[in-house]
ROZAPA-55352 format. One record per residue: x, y, z of N, C-alpha, C in turn. Coordinates in steps of 0.05 Angstrom, whole numbers. Atoms other than C-alpha are relative to their C-alpha. Last residue first. Layout:
N
rec n_x=X	n_y=Y	n_z=Z	ca_x=X	ca_y=Y	ca_z=Z	c_x=X	c_y=Y	c_z=Z
...
***
This chain:
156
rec n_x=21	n_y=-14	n_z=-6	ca_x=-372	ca_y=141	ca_z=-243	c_x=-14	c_y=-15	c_z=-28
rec n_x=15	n_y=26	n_z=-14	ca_x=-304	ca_y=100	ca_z=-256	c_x=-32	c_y=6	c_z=8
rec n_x=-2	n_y=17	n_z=17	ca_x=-279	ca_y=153	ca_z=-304	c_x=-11	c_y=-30	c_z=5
rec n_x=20	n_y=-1	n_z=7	ca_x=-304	ca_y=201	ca_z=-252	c_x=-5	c_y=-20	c_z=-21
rec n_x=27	n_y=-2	n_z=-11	ca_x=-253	ca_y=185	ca_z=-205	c_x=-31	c_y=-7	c_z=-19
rec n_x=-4	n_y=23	n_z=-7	ca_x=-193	ca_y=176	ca_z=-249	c_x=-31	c_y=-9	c_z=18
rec n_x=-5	n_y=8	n_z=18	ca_x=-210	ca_y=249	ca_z=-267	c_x=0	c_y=-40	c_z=-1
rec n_x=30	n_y=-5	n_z=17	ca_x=-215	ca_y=267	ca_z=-204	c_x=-9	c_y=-18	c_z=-25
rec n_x=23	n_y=22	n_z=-21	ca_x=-153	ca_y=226	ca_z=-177	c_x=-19	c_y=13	c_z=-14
rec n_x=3	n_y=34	n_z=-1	ca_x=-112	ca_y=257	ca_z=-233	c_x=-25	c_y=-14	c_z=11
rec n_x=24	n_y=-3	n_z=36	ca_x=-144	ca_y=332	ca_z=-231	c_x=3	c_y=-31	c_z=-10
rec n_x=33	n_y=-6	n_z=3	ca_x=-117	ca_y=328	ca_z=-154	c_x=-14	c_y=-10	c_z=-29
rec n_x=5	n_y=26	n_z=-10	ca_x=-49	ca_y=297	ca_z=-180	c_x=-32	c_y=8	c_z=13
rec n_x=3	n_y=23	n_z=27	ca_x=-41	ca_y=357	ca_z=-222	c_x=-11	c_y=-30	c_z=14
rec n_x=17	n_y=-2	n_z=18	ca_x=-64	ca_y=407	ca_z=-169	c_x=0	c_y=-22	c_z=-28
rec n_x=-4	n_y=-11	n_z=20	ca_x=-14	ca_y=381	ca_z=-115	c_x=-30	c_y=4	c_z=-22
rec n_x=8	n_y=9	n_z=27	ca_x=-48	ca_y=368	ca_z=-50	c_x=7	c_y=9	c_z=-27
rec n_x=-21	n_y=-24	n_z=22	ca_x=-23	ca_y=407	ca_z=4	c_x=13	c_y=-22	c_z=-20
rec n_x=4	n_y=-22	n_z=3	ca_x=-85	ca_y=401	ca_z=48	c_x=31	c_y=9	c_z=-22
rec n_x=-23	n_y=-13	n_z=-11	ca_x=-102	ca_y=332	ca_z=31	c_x=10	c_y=31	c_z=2
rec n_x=2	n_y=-14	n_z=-25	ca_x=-173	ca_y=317	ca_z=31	c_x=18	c_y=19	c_z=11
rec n_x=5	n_y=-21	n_z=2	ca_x=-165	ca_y=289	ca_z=-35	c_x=-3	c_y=23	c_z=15
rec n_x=-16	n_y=-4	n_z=15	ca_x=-134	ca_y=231	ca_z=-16	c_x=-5	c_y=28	c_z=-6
rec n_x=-26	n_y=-5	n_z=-23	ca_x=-180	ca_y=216	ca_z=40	c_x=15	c_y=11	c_z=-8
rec n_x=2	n_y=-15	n_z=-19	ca_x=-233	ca_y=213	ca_z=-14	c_x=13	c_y=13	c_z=21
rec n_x=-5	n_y=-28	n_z=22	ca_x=-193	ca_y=171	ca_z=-61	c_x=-9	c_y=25	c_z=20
rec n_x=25	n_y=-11	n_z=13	ca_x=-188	ca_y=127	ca_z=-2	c_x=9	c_y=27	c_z=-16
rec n_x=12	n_y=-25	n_z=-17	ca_x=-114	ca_y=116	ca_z=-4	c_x=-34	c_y=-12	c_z=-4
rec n_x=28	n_y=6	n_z=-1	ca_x=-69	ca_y=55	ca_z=-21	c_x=-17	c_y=24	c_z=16
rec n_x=20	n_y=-13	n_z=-14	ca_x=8	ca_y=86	ca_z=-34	c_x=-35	c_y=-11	c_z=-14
rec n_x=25	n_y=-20	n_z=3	ca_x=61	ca_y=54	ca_z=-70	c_x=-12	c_y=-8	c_z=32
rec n_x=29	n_y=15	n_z=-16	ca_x=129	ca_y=16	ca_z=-60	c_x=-28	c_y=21	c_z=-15
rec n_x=-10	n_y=30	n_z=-13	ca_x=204	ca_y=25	ca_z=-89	c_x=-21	c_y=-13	c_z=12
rec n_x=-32	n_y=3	n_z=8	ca_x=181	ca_y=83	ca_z=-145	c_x=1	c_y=-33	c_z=16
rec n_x=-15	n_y=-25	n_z=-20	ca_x=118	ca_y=121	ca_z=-111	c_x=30	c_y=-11	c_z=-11
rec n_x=-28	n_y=8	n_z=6	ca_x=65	ca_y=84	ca_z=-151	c_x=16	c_y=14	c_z=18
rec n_x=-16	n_y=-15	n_z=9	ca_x=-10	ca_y=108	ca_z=-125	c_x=26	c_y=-3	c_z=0
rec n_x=-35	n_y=10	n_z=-7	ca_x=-65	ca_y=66	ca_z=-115	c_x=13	c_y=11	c_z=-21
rec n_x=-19	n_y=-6	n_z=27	ca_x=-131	ca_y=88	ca_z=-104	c_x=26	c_y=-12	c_z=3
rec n_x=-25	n_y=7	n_z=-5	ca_x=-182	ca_y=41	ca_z=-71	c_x=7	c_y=22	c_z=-27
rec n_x=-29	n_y=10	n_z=24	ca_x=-251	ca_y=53	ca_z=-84	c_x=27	c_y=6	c_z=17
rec n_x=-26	n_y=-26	n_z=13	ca_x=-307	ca_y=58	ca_z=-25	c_x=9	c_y=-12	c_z=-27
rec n_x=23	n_y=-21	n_z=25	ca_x=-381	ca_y=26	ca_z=-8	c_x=32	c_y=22	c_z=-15
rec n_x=1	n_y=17	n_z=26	ca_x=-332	ca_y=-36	ca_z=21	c_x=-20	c_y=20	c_z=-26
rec n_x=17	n_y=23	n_z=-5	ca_x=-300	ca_y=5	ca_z=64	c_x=-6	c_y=-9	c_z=-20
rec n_x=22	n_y=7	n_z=19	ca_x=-233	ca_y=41	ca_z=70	c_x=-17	c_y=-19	c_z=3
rec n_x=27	n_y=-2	n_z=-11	ca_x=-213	ca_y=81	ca_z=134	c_x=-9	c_y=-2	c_z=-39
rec n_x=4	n_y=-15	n_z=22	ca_x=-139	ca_y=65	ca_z=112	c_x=-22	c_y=22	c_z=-1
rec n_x=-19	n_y=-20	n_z=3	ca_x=-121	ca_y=47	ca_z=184	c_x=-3	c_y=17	c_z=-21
rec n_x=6	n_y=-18	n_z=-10	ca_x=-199	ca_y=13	ca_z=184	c_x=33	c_y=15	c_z=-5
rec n_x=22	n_y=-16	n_z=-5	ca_x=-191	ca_y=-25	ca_z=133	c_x=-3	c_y=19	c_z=11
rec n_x=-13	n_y=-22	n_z=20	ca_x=-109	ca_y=-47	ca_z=147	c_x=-34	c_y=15	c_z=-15
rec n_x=-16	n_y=-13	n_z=-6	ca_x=-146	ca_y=-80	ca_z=207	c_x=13	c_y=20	c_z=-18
rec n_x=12	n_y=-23	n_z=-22	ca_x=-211	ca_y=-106	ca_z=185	c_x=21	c_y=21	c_z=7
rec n_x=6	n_y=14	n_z=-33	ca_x=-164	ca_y=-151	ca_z=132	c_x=-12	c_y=23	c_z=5
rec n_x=-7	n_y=-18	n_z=-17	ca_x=-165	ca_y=-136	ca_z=52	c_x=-10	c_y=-10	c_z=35
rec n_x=33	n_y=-6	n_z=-24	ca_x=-188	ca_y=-194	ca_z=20	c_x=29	c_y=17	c_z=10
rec n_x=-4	n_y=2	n_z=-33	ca_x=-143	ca_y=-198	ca_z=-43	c_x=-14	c_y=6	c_z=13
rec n_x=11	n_y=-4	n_z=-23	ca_x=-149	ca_y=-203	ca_z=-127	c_x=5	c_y=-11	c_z=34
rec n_x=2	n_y=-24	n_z=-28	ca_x=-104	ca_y=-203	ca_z=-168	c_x=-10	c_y=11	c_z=16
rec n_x=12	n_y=-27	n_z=5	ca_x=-131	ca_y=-243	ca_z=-222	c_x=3	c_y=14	c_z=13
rec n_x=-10	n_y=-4	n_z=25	ca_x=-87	ca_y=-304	ca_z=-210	c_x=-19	c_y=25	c_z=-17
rec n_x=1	n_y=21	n_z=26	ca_x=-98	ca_y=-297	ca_z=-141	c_x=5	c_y=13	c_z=-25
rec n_x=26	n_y=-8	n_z=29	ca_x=-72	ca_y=-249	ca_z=-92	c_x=2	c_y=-20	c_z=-8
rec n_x=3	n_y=22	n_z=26	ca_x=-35	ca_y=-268	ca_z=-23	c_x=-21	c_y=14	c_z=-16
rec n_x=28	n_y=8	n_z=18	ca_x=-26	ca_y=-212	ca_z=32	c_x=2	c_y=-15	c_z=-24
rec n_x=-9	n_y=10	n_z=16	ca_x=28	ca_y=-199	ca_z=86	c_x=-25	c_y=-13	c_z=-12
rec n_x=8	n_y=20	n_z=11	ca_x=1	ca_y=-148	ca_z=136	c_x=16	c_y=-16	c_z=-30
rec n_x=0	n_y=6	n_z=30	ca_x=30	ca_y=-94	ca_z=171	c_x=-17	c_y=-30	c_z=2
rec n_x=25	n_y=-9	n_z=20	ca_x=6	ca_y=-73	ca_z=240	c_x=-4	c_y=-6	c_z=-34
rec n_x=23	n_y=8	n_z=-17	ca_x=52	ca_y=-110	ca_z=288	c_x=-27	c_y=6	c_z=-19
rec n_x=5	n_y=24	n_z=10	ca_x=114	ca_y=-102	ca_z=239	c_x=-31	c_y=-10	c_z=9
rec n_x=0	n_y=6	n_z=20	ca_x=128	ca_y=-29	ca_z=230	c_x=-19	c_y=-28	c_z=-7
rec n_x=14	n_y=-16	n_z=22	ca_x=99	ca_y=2	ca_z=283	c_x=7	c_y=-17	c_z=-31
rec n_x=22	n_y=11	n_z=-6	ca_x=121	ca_y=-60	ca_z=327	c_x=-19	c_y=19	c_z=-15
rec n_x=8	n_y=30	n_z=13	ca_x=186	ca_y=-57	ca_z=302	c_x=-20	c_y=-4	c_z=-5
rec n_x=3	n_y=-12	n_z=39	ca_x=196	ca_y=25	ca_z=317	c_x=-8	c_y=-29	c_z=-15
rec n_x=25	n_y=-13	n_z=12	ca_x=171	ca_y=10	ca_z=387	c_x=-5	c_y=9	c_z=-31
rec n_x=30	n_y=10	n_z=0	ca_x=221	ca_y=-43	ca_z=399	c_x=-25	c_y=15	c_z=-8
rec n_x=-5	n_y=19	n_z=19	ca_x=277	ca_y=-1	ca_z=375	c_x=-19	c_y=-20	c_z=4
rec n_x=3	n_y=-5	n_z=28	ca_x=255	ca_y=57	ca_z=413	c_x=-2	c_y=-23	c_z=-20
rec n_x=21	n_y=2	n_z=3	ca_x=254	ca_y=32	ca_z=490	c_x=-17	c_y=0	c_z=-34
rec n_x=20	n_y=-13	n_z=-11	ca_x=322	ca_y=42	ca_z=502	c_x=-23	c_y=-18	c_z=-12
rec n_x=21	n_y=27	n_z=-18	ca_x=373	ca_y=-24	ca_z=488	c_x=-17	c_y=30	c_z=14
rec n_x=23	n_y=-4	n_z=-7	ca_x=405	ca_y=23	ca_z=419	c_x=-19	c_y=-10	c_z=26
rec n_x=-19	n_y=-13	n_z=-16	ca_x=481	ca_y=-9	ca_z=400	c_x=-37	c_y=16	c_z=25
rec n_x=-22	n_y=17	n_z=-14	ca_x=452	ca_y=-28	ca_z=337	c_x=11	c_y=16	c_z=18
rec n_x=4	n_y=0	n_z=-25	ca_x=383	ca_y=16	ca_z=325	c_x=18	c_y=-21	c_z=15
rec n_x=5	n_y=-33	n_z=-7	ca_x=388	ca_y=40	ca_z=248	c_x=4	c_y=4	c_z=33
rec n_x=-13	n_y=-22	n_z=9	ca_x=417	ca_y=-24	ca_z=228	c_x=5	c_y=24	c_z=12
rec n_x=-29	n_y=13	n_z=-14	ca_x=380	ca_y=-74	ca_z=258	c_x=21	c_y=24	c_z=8
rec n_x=4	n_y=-4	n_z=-27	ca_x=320	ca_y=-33	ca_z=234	c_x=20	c_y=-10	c_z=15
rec n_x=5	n_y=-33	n_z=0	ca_x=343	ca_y=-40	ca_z=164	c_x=2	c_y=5	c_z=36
rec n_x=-21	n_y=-9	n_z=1	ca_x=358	ca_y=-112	ca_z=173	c_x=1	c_y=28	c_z=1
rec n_x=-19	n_y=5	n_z=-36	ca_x=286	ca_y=-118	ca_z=200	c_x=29	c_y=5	c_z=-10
rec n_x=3	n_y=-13	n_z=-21	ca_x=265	ca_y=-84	ca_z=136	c_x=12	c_y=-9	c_z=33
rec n_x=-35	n_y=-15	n_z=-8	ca_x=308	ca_y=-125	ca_z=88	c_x=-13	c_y=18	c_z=21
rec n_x=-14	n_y=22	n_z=-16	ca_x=233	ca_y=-174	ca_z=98	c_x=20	c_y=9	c_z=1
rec n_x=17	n_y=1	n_z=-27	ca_x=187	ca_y=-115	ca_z=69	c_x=16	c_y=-18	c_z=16
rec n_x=-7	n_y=-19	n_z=-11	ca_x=232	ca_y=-111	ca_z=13	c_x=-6	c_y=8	c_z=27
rec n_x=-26	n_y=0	n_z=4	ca_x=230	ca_y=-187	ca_z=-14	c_x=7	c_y=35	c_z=23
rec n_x=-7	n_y=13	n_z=-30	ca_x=155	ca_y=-184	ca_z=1	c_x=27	c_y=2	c_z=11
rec n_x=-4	n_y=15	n_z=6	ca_x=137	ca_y=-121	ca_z=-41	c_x=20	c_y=-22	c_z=17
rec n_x=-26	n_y=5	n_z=5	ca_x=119	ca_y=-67	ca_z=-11	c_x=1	c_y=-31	c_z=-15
rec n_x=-2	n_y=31	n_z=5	ca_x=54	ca_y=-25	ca_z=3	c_x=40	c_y=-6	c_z=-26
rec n_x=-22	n_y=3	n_z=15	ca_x=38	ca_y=28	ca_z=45	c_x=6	c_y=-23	c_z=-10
rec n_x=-9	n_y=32	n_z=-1	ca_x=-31	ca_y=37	ca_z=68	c_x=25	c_y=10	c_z=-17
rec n_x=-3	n_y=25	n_z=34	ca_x=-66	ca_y=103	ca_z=80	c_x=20	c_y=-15	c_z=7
rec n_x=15	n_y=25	n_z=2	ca_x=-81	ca_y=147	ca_z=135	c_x=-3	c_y=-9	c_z=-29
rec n_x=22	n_y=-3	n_z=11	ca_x=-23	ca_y=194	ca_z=142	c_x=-19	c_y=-29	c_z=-5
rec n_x=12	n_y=-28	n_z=3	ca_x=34	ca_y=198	ca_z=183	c_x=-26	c_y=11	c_z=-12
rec n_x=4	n_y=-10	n_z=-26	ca_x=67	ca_y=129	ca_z=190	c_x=-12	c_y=29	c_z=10
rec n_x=-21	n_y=-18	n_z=-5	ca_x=40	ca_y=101	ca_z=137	c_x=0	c_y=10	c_z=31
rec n_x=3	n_y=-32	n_z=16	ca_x=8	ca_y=39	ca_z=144	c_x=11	c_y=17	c_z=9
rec n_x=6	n_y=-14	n_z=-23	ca_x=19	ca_y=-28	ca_z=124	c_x=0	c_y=33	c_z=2
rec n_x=13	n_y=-24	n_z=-4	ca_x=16	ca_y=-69	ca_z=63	c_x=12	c_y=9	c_z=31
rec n_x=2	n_y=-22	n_z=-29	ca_x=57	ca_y=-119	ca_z=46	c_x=-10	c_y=11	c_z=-1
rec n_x=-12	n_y=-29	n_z=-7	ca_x=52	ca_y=-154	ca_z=-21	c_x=-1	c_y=-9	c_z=33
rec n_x=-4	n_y=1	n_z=-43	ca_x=44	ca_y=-235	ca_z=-41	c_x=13	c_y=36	c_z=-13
rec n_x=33	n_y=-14	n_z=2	ca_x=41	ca_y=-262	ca_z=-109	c_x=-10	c_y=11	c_z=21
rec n_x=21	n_y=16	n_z=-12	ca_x=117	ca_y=-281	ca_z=-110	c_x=-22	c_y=16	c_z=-10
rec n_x=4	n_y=20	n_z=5	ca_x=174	ca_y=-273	ca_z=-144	c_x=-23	c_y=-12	c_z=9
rec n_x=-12	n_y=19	n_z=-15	ca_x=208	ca_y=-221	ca_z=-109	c_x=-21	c_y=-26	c_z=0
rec n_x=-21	n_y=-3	n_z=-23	ca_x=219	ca_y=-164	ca_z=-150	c_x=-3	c_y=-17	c_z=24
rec n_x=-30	n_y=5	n_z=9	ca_x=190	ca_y=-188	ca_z=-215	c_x=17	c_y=8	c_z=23
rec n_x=-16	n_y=30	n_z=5	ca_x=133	ca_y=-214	ca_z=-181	c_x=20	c_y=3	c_z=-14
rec n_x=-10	n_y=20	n_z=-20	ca_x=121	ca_y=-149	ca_z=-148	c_x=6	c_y=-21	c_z=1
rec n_x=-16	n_y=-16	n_z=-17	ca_x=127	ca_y=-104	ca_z=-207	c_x=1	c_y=-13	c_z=17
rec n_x=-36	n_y=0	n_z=23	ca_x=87	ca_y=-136	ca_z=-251	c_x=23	c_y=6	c_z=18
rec n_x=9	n_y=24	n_z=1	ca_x=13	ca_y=-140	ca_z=-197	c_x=38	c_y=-10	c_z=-15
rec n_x=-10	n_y=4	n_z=-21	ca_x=32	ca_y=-65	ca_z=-200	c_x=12	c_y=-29	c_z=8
rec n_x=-23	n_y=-13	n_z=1	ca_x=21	ca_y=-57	ca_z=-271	c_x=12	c_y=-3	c_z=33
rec n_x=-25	n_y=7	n_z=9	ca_x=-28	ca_y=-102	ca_z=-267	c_x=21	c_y=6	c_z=-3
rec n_x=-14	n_y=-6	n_z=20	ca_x=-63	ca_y=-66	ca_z=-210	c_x=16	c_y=-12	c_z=-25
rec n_x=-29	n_y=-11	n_z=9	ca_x=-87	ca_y=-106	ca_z=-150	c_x=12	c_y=6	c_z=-21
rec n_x=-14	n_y=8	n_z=23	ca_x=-160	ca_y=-124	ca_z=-145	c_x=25	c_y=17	c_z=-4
rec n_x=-10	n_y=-22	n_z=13	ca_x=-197	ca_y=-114	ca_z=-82	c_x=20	c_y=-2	c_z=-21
rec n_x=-17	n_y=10	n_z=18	ca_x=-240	ca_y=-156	ca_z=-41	c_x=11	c_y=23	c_z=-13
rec n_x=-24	n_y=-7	n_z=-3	ca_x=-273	ca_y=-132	ca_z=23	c_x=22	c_y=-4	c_z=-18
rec n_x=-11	n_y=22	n_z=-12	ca_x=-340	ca_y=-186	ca_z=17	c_x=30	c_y=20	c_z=7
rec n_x=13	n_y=6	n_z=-32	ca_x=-379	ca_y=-129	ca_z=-2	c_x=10	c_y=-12	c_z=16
rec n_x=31	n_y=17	n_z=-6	ca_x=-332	ca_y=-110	ca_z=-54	c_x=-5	c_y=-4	c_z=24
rec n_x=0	n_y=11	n_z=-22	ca_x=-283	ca_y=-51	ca_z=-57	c_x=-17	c_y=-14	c_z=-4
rec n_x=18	n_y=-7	n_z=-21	ca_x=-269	ca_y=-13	ca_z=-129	c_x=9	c_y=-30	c_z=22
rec n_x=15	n_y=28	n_z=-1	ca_x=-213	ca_y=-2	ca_z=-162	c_x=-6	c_y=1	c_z=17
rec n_x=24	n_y=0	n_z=-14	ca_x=-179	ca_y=68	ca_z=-178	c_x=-15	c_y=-30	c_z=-2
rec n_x=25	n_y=13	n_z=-6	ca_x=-112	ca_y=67	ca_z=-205	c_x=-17	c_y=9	c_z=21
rec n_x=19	n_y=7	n_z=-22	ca_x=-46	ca_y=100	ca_z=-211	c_x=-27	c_y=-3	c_z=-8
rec n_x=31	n_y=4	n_z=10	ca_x=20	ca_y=92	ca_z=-247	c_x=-22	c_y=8	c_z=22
rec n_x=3	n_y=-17	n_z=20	ca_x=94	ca_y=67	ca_z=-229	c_x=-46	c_y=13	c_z=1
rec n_x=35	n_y=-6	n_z=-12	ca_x=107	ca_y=20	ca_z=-174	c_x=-4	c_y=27	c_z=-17
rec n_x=17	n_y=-32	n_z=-19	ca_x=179	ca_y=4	ca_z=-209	c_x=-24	c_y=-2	c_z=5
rec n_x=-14	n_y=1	n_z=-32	ca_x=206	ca_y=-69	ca_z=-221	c_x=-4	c_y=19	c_z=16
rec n_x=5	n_y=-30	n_z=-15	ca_x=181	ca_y=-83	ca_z=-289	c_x=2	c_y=6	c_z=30
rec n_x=18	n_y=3	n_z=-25	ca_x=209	ca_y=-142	ca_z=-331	c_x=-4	c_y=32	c_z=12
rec n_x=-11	n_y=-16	n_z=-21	ca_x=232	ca_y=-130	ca_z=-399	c_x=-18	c_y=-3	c_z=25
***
């Protein structure tokens, strides 16, 4: 059975060089939905963390946007592209899933290389946080708090 949801969540760490190892369970999920070794990232539009897609879905986005802004010649439909597209990144892993994270989706995330990466499933994409950032949140469920901790210390 192939796996097609972003299910799950992780903590992996950052190396010096910015590297970062992508989930198997995730790593599953995007080559059965579009065959490649390759995400998207980019970042939310509201909070600092990374959103991540799989390439296949990241590319019906301009149809999306087509969509939402046919008929549209204000100013919007360019600005909603350039949030989407200007700042994302399309990223290659190797056969261990590992990726260099760029300066750019770094700092949006505000992860460094003394950090961990969490990654959190969400169904059609997940969420890349600093755990720290993560925690920060003010309306932070208590189970998913005691997760990331927990997930936290297990790497401690």
């Amino acid at each position: 059975m192939n796996r097609t949801i972003f299910s799950g969540s992780c903590i992996n760490g950052i190396d010096a060089k910015h590297r970062l190892s992508v989930p198997a369970g995730l790593r599953e999920a995007l080559e059965s939905r579009s065959g490649e070794k390759a995400l998207a990232l980019t970042p939310d539009e509201h909070r600092p963390c990374l959103v991540g897609y799989d390439v296949r879905h990241f590319e019906a986005q301009v149809d999306t946007l087509n969509n939402r802004f046919e008929g549209d010649f204000s100013s919007a439909p360019a600005n909603r592209a350039r949030e989407t597209f200007a700042l994302a990144e399309v990223l290659r892993y190797d056969d261990t899933g590992r990726l260099s994270l760029t300066p750019l989706l770094r700092d949006l995330a505000e992860l460094t290389h003394r950090s961990a990466a969490l990654f959190l499933g969400l169904g059609d994409r997940f969420e890349l946080w600093a755990p720290e950032t993560f925690l920060a949140l003010p309306d932070l469920s208590p189970r998913l708090e005691r997760t990331v901790r927990s997930l936290m210390a297990a790497r401690a």
